[in-house]
N, C-alpha and C positions, 0 to 999 in steps of 0.2 A: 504494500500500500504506500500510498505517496507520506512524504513527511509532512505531519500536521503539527501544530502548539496548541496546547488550549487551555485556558485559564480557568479552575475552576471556580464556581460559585459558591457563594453560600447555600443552596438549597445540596448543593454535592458532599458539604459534611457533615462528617459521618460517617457515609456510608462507605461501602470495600470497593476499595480500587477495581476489583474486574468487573462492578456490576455497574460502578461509575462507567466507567473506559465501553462498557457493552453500551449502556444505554445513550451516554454521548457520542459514540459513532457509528453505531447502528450495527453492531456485532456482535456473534454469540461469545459468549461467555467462552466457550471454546476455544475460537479465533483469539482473544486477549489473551488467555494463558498460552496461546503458540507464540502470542508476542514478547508477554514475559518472561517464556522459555528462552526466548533466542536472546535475548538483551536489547529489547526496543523500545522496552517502553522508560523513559525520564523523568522522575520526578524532583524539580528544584534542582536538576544537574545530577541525579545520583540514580545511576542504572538500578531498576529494581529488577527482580528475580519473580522465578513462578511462586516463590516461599512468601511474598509479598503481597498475592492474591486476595490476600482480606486484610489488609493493612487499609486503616481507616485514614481519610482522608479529610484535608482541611479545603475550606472557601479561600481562592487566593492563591492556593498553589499553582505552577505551572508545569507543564506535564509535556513532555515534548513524548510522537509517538510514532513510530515505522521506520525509525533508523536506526536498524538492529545492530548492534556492535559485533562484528565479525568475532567466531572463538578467539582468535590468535592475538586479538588486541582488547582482549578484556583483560584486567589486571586483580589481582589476586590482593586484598587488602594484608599490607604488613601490620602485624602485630606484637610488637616489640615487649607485650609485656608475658607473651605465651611462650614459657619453660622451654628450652631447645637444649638437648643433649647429642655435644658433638661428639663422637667417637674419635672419628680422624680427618682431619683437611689441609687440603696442598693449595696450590697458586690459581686453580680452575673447577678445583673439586670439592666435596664436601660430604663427610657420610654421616648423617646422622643417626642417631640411637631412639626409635619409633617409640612410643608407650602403648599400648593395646589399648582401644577405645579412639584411635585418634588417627581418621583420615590422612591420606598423604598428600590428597591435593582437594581443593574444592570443588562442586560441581557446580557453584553458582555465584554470583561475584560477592553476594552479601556474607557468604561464610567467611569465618572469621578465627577458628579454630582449629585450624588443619593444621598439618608440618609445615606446608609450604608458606603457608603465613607469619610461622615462626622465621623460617629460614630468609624469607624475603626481605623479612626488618633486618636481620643484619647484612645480608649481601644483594641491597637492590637491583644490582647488576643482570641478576638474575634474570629479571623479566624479559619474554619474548623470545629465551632461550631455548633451544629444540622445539618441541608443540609448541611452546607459546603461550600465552593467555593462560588461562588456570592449571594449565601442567608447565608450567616455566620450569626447565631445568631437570625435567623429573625423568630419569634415565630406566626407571623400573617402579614395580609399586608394591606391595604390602597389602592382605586385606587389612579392616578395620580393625578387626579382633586381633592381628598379630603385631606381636611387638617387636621390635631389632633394628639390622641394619639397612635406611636407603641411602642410594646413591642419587646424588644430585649434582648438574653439570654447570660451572656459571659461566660458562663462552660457547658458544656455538660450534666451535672446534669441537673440542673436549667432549661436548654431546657428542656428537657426530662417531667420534672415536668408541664412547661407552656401545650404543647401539652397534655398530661393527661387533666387537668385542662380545654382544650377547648375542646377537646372528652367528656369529660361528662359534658359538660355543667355551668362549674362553673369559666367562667368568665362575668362579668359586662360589657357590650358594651354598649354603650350612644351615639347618635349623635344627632347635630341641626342640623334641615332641615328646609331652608324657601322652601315653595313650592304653585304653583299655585291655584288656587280657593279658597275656603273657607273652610276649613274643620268643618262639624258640632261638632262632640264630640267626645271623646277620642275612639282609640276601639283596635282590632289587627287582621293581618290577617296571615294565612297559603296559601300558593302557593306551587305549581312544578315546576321548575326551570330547564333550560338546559342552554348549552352554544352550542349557534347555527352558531356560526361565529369568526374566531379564527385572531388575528392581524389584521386589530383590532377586538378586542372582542367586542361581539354582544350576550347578553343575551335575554331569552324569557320566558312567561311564557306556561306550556305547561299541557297536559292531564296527570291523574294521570295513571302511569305506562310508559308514555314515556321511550325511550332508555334511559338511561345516564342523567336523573334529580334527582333531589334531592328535598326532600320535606323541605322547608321555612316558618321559622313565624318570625314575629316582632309583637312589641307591640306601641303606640306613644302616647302620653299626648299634647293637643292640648297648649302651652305656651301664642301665641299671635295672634289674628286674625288683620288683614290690609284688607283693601279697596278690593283686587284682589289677597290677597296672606295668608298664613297660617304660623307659625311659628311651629313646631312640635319640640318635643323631641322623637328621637327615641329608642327604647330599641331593641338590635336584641337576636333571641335566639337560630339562627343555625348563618353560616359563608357563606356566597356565592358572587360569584363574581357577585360586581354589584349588590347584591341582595336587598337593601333600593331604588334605583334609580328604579329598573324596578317592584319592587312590589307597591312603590308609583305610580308609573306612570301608571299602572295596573288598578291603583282603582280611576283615575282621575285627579293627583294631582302630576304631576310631578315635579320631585324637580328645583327649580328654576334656569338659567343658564347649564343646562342639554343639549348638544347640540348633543346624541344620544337618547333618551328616551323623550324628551318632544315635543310634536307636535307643541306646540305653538314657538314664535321666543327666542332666550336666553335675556333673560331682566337682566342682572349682569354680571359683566366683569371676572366671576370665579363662579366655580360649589358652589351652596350656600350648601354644607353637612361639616358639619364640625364632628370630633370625639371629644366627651368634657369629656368624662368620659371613665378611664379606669381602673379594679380591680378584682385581683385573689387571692380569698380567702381569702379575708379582712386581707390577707398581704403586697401585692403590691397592691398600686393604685395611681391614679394620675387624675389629672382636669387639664382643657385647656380652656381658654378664648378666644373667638373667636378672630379670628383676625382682624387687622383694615379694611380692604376689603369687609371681612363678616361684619360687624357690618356699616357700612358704606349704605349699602344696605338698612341694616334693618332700617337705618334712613330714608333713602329715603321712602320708603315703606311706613313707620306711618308717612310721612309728611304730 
């Protein structure tokens, strides 16, 4: 739609932005949240989000609307006062040490609580770097529930190089996993993998040739057995979403505190996967100690 301004009136507050926005431009309620979705719609100069949809609005405001901000040039708000644990960082790089509970980049520009909002306050360099726009710099990602090491790139180059480096296969990925039953002895498996359910994301394993999978291996070194639970180190040697969670959980032994993939009930108050080791090219790398959460469990467990 073409770019429009419109000044609202007093009879407009109050009421939620998308029913405003529908009934002054003659559009469903729908249409406004594809606008909100993309970054179009302006209010007083500050791009609002689909999360903004019933944000109540004042008489007076002005509201610019159809000049959706392309992903790559939307910028990730720096939060200078959100916690950021560095592991390790060089002249271009920077890995930091994730918390479980805590996104690694945003999906929408009003978030405000991610990694990359930490990272951005100190290195605003960052922006625009590899994707761009709300994955500035972000060379790999982490679910939400996992905690450990990412890599993040602040030059263009540098991106450029990390990606290479995960395409062929020459980065080190490491993670702890406490997980259910006992596991006998060390071993590794290949799977097909798809992504069968999107928001939330819902992984599967599935037939070799399926639409849209990808073929998966990891490797695991069994660390500690407990009573009803396993301690593993995992090694991955592709990249997939979810892909340690549903390939354990596959062969038995889902990872512990799992509260999509594990049948049995979640016994830990946070998904027990941590990333403890991370290294490209025996030039960058870095180690991560679990944290007290994690390790807290693992007490419980050999008690």
């Amino acid at each position: 739609m073409a770019r429009q301004q419109l000044q609202l009136e007093s009879s407009d507050a109050g009421g939620r932005l998308d029913r405003v926005l529908a009934r002054r431009l003659g559009l469903s309620r729908r249409a406004v949240w594809g606008l909100l979705r993309e970054g179009g719609v302006q209010c007083d100069g500050q791009v609002m989000s689909l999360r903004d949809k019933g944000r109540a609005v004042s008489g007076g405001q002005r509201v610019m609307v159809g000049s959706a901000v392309p992903p790559g040039a939307r910028r990730a708000i720096a939060n200078p006062q959100l916690a950021l644990k560095v592991a390790a960082a060089g002249r271009d790089w920077v890995i930091a040490d994730k918390p479980s509970g805590m996104p690694v980049h945003p999906l929408e520009p009003s978030e405000t609580r991610t990694l990359l909002n930490a990272v951005i306050a100190r290195w605003p360099r960052l922006h625009g770097v590899g994707e761009g726009g709300l994955r500035s710099g972000v060379a790999h990602r982490l679910d939400v529930d996992t905690s450990g090491l990412v890599l993040l790139a602040l030059t263009e180059g540098r991106w450029q190089q990390f990606r290479k480096a995960f395409a062929e296969h020459r980065i080190e990925k490491r993670y702890l996993a406490l997980v259910h039953g006992r596991v006998g002895d060390d071993g590794e498996a290949v799977m097909d993998l798809a992504i069968t359910q999107h928001r939330p994301a819902r992984v599967r394993v599935v037939e070799r040739g399926h639409a849209d999978s990808r073929r998966c291996s990891l490797a695991w070194q069994v660390r500690e057995r407990f009573a009803d639970a396993t301690l593993l180190e995992v090694e991955l040697h592709t990249g997939f979403l979810h892909q340690i969670r549903v390939m354990l959980a596959h062969l038995g032994h889902a990872v512990v505190g799992d509260a999509v993939y594990a049948e049995v009930g979640a016994a830990a108050p946070r998904l027990m996967l941590h990333a403890c080791r991370l290294a490209v090219d025996d030039q960058v790398r870095a180690q991560a100690e679990v944290p007290s959460a994690f390790a807290a469990v693992l007490g419980r467990a050999g008690a």
